[in-house]
Backbone as a ProteinNet text record, in pm:
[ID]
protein_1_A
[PRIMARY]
XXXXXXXXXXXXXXXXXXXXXXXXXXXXXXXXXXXXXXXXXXXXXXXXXXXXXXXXXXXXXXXXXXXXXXXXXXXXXXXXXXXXXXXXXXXXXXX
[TERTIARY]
1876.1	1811.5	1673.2	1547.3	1444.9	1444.4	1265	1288.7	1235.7	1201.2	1157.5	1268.1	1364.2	1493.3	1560.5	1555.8	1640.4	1560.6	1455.4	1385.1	1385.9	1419	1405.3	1511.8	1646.7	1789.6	1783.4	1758.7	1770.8	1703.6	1635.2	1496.7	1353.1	1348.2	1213.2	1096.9	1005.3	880.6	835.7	769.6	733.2	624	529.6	437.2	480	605.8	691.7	739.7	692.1	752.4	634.3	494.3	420.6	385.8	394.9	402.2	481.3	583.4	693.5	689.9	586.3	566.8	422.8	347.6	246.3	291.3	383.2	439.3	438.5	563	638.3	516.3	421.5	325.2	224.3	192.3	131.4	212.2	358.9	432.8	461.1	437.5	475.2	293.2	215.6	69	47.8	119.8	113.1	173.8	341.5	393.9	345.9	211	185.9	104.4	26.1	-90.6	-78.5	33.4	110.1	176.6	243.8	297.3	178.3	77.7	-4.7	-113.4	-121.8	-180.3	-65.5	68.7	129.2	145.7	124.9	159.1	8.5	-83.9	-210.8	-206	-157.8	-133.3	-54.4	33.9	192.7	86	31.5	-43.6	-135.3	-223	-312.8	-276.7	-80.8	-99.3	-16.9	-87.2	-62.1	-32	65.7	60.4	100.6	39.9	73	217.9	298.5	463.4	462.5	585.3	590.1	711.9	731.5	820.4	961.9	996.5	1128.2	1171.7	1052.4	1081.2	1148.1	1039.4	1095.2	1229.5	1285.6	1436.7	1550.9	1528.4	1555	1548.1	1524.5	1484	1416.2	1423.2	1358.4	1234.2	1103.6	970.9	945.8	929.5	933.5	768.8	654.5	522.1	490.9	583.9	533.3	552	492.7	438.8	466.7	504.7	462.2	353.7	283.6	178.8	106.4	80.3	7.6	-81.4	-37	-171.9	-212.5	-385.9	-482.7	-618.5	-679.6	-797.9	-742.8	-813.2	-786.1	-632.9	-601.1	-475	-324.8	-367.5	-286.4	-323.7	-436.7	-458.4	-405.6	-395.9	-390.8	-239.3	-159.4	33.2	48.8	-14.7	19.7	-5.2	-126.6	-107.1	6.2	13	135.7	266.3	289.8	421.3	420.7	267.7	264	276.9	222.9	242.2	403.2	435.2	591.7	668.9	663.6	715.4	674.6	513.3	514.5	581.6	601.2	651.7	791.5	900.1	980	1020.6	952.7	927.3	925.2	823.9	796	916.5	974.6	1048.1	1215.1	1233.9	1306.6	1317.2	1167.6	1131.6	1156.8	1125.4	1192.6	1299.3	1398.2	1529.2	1587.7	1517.9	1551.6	1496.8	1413.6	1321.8	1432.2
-5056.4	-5152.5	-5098.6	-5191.8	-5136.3	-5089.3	-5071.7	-5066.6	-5183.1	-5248.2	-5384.2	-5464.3	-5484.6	-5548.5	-5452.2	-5322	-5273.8	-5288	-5291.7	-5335.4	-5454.6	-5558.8	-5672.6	-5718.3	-5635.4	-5693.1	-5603.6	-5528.5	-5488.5	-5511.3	-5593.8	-5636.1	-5562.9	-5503.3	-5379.2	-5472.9	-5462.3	-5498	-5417.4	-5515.6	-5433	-5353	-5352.3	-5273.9	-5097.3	-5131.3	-4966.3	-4895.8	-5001.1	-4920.3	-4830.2	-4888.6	-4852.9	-4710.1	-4723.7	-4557.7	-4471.7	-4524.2	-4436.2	-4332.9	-4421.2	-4386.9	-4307.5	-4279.6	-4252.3	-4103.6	-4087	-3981	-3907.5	-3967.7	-3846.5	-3807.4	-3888.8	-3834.1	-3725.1	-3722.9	-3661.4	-3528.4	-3483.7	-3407.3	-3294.2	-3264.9	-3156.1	-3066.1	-3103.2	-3085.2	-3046.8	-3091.9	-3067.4	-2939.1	-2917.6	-2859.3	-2687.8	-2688.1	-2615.4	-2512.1	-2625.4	-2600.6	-2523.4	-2600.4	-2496.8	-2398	-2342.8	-2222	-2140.3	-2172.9	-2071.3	-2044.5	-2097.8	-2094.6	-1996.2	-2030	-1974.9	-1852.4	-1778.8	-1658.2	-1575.5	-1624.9	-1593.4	-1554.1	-1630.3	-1588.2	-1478.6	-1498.6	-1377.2	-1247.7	-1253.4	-1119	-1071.6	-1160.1	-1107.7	-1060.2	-1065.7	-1004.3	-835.3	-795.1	-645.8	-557.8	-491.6	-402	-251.4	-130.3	-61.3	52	-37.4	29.6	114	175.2	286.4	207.1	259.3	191.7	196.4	333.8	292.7	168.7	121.5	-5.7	-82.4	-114.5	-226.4	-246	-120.5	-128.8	-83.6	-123.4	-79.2	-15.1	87.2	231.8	216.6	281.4	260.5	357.2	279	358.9	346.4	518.7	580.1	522.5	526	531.8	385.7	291.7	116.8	96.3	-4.3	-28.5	-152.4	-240.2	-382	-429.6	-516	-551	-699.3	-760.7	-903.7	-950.1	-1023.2	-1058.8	-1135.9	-1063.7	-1148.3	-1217.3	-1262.1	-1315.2	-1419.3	-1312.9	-1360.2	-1336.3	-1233.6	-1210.9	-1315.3	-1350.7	-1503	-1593.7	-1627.2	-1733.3	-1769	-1639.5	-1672.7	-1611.9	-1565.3	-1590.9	-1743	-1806	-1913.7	-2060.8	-2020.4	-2078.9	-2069.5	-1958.8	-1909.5	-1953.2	-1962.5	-2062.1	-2248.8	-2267.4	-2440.2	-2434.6	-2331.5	-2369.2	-2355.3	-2225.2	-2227.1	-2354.1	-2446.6	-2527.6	-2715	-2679	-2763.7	-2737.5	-2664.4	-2575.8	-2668	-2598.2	-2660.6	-2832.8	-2874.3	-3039.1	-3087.1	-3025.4	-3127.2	-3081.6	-2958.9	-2933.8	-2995.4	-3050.3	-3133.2	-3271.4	-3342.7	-3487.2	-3433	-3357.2	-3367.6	-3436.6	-3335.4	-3344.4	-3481.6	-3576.2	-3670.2	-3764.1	-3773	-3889.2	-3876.2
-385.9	-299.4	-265.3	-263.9	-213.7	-105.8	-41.8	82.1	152.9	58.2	160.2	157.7	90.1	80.9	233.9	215.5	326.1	459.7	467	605.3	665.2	544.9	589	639.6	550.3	636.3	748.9	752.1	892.4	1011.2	995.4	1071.6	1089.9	1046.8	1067.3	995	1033	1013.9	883.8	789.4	638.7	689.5	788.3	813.5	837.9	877.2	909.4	786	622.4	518.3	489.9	480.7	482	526.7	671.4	740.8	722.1	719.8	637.6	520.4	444.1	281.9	365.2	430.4	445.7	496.2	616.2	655.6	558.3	431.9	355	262.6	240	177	237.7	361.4	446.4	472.4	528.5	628.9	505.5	386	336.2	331.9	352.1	346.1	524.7	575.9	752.4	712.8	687.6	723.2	628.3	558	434.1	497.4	584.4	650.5	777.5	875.8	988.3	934.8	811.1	824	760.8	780.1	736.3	806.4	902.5	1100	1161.7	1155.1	1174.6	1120.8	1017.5	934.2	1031	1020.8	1051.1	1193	1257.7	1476.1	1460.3	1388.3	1384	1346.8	1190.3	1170.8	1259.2	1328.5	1452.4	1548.4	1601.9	1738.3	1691.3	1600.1	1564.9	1729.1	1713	1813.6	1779.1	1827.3	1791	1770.8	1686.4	1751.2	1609.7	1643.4	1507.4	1405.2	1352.3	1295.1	1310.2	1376.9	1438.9	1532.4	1600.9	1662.5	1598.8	1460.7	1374.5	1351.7	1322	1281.2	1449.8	1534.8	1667.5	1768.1	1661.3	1764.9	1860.5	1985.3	2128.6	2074.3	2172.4	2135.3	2317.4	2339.3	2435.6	2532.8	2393.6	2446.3	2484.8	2478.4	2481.3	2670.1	2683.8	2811.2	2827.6	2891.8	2907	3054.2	2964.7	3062.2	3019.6	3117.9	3147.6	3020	2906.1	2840.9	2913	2892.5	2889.5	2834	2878.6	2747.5	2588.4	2480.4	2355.6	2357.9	2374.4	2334.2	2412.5	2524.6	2636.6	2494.9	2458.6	2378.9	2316	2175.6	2066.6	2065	2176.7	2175.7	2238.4	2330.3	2352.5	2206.8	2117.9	1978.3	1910.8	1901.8	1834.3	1859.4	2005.2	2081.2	2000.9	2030.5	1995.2	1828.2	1758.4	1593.6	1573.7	1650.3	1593.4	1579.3	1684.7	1770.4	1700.6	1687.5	1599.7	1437.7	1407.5	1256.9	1248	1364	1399.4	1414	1475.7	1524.3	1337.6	1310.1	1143.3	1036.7	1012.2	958.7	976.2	1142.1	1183.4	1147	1147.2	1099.3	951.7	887.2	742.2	710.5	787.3	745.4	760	928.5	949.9	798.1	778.1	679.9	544.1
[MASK]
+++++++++++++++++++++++++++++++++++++++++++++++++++++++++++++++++++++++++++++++++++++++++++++++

């Protein structure tokens, strides 16, 4: 069955096949583009841990303290790309 056959029995407006088809053409080029904003925020907030961190190990010399400036910024980007990352990779699955 098309999709104008299936829009039409269902009542949907043919103008919504349109966008539809516009989305799926658009959302893999979104989603190409955010994980690679995203890869880019992740590599910038370098911090200096050793590498036992990485694999669990407690690191004695780490501190926690208030970002601020660039560094508030560009973790609060990093929150909205993830998130948008998320959101579009979700509308995927739905479409």
């Amino acid at each position: 069955m098309s999709m104008l056959c299936y829009c039409l029995s269902v009542g949907q407006k043919p103008g919504t096949i349109i966008f539809m088809q516009f989305i799926l053409t658009i959302l893999p080029y979104i989603q190409v583009v955010l994980s690679v904003l995203l890869i880019i925020a992740i590599l910038l907030q370098t911090r200096g841990s050793s590498v036992g961190g990485a694999f669990g190990g407690s690191d004695m010399g780490t501190t926690f303290y208030t970002r601020r400036g660039a560094e508030k910024i560009l973790f609060q980007a990093t929150v909205v790309l993830a998130g948008l990352f998320v959101l579009s990779a979700f509308l995927t699955t739905l479409i």
